[in-house]
N, C-alpha and C positions, 0 to 999 in steps of 0.2 A: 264740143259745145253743140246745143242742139235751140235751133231759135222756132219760135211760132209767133207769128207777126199776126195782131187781125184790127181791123180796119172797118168803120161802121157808120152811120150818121145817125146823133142823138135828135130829137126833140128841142128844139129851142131855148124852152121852158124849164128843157127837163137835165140838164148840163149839169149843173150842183147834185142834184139827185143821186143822175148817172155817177157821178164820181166818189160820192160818198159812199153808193155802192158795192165799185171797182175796190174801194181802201176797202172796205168790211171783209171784201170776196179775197182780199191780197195777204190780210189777218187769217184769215181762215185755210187758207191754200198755205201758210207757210208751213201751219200743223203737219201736211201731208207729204209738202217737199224743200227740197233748200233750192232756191230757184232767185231770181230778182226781176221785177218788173217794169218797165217806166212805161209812159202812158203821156202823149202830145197830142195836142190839139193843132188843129191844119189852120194854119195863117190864113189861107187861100180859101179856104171852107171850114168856118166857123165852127161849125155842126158838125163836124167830120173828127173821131176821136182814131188814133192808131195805138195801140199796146203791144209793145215785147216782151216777150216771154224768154228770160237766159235760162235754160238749165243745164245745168254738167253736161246729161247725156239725154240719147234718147229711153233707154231704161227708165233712167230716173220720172222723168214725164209719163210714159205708159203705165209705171206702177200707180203715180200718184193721182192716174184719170181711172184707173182702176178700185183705186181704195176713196175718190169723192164722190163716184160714179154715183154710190147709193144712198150717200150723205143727204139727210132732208134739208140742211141747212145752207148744201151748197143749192141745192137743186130751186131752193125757195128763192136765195137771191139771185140765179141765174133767172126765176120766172120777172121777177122786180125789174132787172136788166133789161131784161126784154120791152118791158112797158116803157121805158123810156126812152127805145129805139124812136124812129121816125117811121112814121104807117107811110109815108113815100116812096121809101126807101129802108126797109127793115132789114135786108141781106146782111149778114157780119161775110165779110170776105176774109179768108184764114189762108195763109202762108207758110212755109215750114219751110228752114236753111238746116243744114248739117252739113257734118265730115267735111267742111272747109278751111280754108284759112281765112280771117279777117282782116283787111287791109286799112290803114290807115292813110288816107292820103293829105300831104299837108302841101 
């Protein structure tokens, strides 16, 4: 399995947007890979959105950042994304887990 975590602060305002967004961007990415996403909001920081990203492998992901790479349509709602960041705080911080095992702790 291959995860990419990324983590960002929306806009206030702009929360409904942003996620309506994310669904449209989740439609359109699955054309390119079989992958599954969820997507939390920080208890702790309202504005604070986190996304995972599960796919198989990491192939599967490099191939399909490679074939949306020049998609006008991803590129247009990645520009949308962006506007609804927070001009405070715009940074998306991006993580990436592999070749481990996942632990369940109960």
């Amino acid at each position: 399995m291959y995860v990419k975590v990324y983590r960002y602060h929306v806009q206030h305002d702009q929360i409904e947007k942003c996620l309506d967004i994310i669904n449209e961007s989740d439609l359109l990415y699955k054309q390119f890979v079989n992958y599954t996403m969820l997507i939390r909001r920080s208890h702790e920081h309202p504005s604070q959105l986190t996304e995972i990203h599960l796919y198989e492998s990491e192939e599967d992901y490099v191939e399909a950042m490679r074939k949306m790479k020049d998609d006008a349509r991803v590129q247009s709602l990645f520009e949308q994304f962006l506007n609804t960041l927070n001009p405070e705080d715009p940074e998306i911080k991006e993580e990436t887990y592999q070749k481990g095992t996942f632990f369940q702790i109960e």
